[in-house]
BAKOLTOR-742301 format. One record per residue (C-alpha): residue number from 1; residue in one letter; x, y, z. Coordinates in steps of 0.05 Angstrom, whole numbers. Example, Ala and Ser with C-alpha at 12.3 -4.5 7.8 and 13.67 -1.06 7.14 Angstrom:
REM BAKOLTOR-742301
<site 1 'A' <246 -90 156>>;
<site 2 'S' <273 -21 143>>;
This chain:
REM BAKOLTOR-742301
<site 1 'X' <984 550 380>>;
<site 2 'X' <993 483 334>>;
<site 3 'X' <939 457 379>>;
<site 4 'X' <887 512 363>>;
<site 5 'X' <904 520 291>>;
<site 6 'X' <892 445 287>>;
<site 7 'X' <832 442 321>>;
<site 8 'X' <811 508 278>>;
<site 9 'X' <823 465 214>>;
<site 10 'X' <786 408 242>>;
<site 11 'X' <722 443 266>>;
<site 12 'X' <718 484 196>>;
<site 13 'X' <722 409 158>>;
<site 14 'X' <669 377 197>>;
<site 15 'X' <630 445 199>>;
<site 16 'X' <634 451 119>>;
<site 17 'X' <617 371 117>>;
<site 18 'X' <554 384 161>>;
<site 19 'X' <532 437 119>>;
<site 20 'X' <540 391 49>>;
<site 21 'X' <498 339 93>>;
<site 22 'X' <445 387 110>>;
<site 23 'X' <457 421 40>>;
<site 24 'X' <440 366 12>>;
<site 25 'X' <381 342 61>>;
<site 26 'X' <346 413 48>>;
<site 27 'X' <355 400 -27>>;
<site 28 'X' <315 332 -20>>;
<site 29 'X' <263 352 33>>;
<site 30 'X' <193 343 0>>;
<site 31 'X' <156 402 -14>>;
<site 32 'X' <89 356 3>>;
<site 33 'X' <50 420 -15>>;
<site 34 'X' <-18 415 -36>>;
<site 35 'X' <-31 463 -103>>;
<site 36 'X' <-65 523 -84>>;
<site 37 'X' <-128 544 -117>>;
<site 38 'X' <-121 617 -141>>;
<site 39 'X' <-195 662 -124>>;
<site 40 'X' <-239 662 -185>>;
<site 41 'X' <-251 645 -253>>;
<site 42 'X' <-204 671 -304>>;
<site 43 'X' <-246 708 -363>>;
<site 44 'X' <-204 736 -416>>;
<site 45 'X' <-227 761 -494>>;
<site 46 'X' <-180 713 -533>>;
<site 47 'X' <-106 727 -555>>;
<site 48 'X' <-98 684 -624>>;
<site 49 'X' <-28 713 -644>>;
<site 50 'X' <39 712 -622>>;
<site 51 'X' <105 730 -634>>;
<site 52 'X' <174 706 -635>>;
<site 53 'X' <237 730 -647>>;
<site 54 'X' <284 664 -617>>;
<site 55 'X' <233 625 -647>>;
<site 56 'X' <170 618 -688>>;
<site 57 'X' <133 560 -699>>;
<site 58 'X' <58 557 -746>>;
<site 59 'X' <35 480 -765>>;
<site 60 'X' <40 475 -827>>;
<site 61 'X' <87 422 -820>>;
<site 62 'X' <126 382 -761>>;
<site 63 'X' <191 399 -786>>;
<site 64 'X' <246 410 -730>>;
<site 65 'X' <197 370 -681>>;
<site 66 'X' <208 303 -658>>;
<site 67 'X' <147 256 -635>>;
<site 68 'X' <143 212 -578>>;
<site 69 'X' <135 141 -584>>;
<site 70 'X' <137 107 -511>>;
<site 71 'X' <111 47 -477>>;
<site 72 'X' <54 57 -415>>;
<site 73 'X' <89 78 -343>>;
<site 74 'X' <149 74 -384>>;
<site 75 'X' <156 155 -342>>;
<site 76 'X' <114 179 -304>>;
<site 77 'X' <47 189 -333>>;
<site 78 'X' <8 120 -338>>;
<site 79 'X' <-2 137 -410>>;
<site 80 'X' <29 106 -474>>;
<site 81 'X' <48 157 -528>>;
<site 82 'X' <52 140 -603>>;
<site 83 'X' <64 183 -661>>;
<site 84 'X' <7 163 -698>>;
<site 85 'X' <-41 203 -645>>;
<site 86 'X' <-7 268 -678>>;
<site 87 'X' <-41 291 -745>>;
<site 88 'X' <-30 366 -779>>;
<site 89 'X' <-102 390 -800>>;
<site 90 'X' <-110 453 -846>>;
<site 91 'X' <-42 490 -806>>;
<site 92 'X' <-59 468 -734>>;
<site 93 'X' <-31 408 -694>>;
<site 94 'X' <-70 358 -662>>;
<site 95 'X' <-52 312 -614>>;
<site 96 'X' <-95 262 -594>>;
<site 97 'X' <-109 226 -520>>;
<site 98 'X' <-164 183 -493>>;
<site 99 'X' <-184 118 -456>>;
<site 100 'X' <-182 49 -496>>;
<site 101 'X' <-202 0 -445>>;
<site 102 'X' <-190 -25 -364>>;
<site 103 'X' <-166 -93 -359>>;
<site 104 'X' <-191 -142 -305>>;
<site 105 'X' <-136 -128 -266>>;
<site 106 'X' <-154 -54 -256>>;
<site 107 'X' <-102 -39 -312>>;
<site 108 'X' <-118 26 -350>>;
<site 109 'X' <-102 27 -416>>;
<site 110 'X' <-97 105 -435>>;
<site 111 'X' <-56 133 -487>>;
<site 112 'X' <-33 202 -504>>;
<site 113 'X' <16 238 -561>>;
<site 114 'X' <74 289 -549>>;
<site 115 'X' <122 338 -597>>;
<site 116 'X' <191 354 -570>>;
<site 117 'X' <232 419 -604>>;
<site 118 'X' <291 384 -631>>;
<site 119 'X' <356 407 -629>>;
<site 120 'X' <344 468 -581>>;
<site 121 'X' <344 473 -516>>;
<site 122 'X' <336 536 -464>>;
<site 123 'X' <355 559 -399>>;
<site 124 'X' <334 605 -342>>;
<site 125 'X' <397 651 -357>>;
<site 126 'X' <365 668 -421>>;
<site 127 'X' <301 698 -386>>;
<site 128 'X' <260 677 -443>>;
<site 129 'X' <180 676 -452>>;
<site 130 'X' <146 613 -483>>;
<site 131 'X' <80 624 -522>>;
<site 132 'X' <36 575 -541>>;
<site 133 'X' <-39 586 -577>>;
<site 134 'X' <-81 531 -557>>;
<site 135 'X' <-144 510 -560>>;
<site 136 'X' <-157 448 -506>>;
<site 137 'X' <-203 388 -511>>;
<site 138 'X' <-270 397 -483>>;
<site 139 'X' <-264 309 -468>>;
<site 140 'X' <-257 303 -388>>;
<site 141 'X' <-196 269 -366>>;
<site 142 'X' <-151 298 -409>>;
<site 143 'X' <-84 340 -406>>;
<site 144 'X' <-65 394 -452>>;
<site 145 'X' <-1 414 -432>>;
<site 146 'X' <62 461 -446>>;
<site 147 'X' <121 448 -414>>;
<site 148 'X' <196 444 -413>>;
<site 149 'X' <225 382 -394>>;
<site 150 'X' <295 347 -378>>;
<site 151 'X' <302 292 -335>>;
<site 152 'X' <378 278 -315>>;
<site 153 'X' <381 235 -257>>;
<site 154 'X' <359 161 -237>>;
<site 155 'X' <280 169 -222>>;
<site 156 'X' <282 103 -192>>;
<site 157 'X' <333 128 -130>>;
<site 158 'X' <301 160 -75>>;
<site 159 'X' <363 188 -48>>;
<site 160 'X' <373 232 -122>>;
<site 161 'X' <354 299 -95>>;
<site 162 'X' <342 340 -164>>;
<site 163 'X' <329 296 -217>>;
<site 164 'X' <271 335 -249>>;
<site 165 'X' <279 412 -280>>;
<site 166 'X' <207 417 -304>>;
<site 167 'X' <157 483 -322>>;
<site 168 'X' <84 459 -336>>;
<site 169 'X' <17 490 -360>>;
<site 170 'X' <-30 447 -358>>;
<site 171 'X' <-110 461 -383>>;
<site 172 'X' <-155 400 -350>>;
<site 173 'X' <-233 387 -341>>;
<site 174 'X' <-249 339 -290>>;
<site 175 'X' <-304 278 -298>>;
<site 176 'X' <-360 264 -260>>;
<site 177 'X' <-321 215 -220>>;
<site 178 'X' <-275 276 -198>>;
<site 179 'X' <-283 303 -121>>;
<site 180 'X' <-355 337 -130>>;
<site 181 'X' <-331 404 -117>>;
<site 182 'X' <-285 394 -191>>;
<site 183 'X' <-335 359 -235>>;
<site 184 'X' <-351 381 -290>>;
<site 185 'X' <-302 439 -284>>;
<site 186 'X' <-241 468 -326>>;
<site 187 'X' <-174 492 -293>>;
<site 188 'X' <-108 516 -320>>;
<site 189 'X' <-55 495 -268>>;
<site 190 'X' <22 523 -259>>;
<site 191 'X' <72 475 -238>>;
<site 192 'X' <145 478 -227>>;
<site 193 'X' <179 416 -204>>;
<site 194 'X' <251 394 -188>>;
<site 195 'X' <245 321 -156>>;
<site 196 'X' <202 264 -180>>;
<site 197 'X' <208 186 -157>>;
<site 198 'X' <179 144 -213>>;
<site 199 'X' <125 106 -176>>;
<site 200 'X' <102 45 -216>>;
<site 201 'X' <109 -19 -197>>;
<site 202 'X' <78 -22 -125>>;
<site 203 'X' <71 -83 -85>>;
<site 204 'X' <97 -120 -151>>;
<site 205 'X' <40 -92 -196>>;
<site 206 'X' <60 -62 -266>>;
<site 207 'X' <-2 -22 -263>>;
<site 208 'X' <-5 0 -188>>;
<site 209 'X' <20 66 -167>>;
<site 210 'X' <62 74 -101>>;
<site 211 'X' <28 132 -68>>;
<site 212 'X' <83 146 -30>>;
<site 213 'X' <125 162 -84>>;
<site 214 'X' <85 228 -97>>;
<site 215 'X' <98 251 -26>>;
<site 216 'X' <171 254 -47>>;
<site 217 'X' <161 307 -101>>;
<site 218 'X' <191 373 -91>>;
<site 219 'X' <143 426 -130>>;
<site 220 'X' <110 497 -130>>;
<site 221 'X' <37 499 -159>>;
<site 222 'X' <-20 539 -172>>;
<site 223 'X' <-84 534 -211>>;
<site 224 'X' <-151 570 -232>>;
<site 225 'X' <-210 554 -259>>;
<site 226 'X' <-226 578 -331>>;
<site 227 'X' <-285 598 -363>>;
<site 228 'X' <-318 550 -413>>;
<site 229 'X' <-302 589 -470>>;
<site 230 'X' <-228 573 -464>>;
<site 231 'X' <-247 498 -491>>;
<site 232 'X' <-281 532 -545>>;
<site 233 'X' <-228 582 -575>>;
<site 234 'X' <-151 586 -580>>;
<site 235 'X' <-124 630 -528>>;
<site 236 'X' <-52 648 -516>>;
<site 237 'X' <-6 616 -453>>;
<site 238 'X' <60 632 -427>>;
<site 239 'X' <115 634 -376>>;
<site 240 'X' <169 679 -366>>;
<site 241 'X' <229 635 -336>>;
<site 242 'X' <289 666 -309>>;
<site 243 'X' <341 641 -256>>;
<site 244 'X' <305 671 -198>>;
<site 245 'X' <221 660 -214>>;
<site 246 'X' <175 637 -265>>;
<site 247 'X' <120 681 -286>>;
<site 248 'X' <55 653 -318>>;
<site 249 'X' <1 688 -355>>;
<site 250 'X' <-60 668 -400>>;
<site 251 'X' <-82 728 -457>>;
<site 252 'X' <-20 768 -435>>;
<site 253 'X' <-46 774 -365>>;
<site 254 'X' <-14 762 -310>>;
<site 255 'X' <-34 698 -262>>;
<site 256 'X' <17 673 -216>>;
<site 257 'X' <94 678 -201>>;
<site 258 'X' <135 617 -176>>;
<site 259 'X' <207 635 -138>>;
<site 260 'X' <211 573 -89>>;
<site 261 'X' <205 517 -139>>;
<site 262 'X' <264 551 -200>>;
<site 263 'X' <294 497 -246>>;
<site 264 'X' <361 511 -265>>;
<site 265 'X' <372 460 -328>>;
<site 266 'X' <383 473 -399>>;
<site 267 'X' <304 435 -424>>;
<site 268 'X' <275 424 -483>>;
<site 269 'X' <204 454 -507>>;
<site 270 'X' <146 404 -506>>;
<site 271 'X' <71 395 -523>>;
<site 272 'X' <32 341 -511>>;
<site 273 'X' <-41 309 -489>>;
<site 274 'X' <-55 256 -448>>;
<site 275 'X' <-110 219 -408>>;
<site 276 'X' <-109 207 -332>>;
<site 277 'X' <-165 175 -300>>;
<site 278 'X' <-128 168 -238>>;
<site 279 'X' <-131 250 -225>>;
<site 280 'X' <-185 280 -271>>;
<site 281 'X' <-229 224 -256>>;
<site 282 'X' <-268 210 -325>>;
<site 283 'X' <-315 152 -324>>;
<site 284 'X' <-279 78 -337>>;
<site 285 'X' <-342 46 -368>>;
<site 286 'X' <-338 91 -434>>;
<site 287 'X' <-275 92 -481>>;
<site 288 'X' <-270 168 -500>>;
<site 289 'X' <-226 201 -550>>;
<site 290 'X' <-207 287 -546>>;
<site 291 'X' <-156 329 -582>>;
<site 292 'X' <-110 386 -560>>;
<site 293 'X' <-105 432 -615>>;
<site 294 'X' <-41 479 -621>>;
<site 295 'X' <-50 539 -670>>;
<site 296 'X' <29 571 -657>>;
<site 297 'X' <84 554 -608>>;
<site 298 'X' <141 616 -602>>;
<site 299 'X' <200 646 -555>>;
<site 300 'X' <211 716 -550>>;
<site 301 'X' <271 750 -519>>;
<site 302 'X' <222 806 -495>>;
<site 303 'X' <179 796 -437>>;
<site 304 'X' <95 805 -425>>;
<site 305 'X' <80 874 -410>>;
């Protein structure tokens, strides 16, 4: 009877060990997915207004915001970011992004600007929905994006499983250097992510991208292309996060829901613009300025209807 007990206590041990290992393996295993294109082009009479009653933000100032001031590939956009590409004109924000030049060394010197919410931070047990109205840059090769953000694990490790609790809208127009079946055109994608490896530094180059590291990524995401009239007037985003899905809509309608791809992480709100040759593919010969404009960012404790 010892014997069996024994052998009971022993099996359930390495049984609960094997299931932490493969735990743990499942929670690691790439997503590799590709993002898939949603049928369509989304068309939508604008939505200039919002409302908030956790929180309410118009630009007349960048009070209880905190600007980002980082160094190229210092994350994981190529990017630098420096405060003085934000600017307040007549109540709306602007944030700046464009090319300034490629080195001889294929080195592309891009820079971008970014707000963080300070002090505040939210969570998918609040089941809260984040506004923003926002009127995109009409420059290809740049990224207008909304997003909450917290990175809290090494991004250099490729055996850190869930380093990344990240939401994204993101509003892009590709270059005429794009694939040919995306120039010229403008897409709002949805992305959730919970992995990222930081890729920089391949093969000893600063500047050089490991494009292995982006097969490592564990992510959910969807886009659609937009009408042209959505770089020409503010229109309203948002997502709906809770513990189980992520809901995104554009002018209060509905667009896609995430549920495999959930962050779980307190975050912190974020706006910001950036250029990326590398994806949107712009044209390198041409240094090229655009700015994001942001008209109201807001969290309500009542969902889109």
């Amino acid at each position: 009877m010892k014997v069996i007990l024994i052998t009971f206590i022993l099996s359930s041990i390495f049984m609960n060990d094997n299931s932490i290992k493969n735990s743990n393996k499942n929670n690691c295993e790439p997503t590799n997915d590709q993002t898939i294109t949603l049928p369509g082009v989304f068309d939508h009479k604008p939505i200039a207004e919002c409302e908030g009653d956790i929180y309410y933000k118009s630009f007349e100032n960048l009070d209880g915001w905190e600007l980002r001031n980082t160094e190229a590939r210092e994350l994981f956009e190529n990017p630098s970011f420096s405060s003085s590409y934000v600017k307040i004109k007549n109540n709306i924000l602007n944030l700046s992004a464009g090319l300034n030049s490629i080195s001889n060394y294929d080195c592309v010197d891009e820079y971008g600007s970014q707000v963080k919410l300070q002090n505040k931070k939210f969570s998918p047990v609040n089941g809260y929905t984040y506004n923003i109205i926002m009127k995109p840059t009409d420059k290809p090769g740049i990224v207008s994006a909304f997003f909450v953000h917290l990175i809290d694990e090494n991004t250099n490790n490729p055996n850190v499983c869930n380093n990344n609790n990240e939401i994204d809208i993101e509003v892009v127009k590709y270059g005429l250097e794009a694939h040919p079946s995306l120039r010229g055109k403008l897409f709002a994608y949805f992305t959730s992510w919970q992995r990222a490896i930081k890729p920089w530094g391949y093969k000893g180059n600063s500047c050089s991208a490991d494009p292995n590291a982006w097969d490592q990524r564990r992510r959910e995401s969807h886009g659609i292309e937009l009408n042209e009239r959505f770089i020409k007037e503010f229109h309203k985003y948002s997502f709906t996060w809770t513990k189980t899905e992520i809901k995104f809509y554009i002018d209060d309608t509905f667009v896609v829901e995430h549920t495999k791809i959930v962050p779980q992480k307190e975050c912190p709100l974020n706006i910001n613009s950036w250029a990326s040759q590398g994806w949107l593919g712009y044209s390198k010969n041409k240094v090229f300025e655009g700015i994001t404009k942001i008209k109201i960012v807001s969290v309500s404790s009542t969902g889109i209807k």
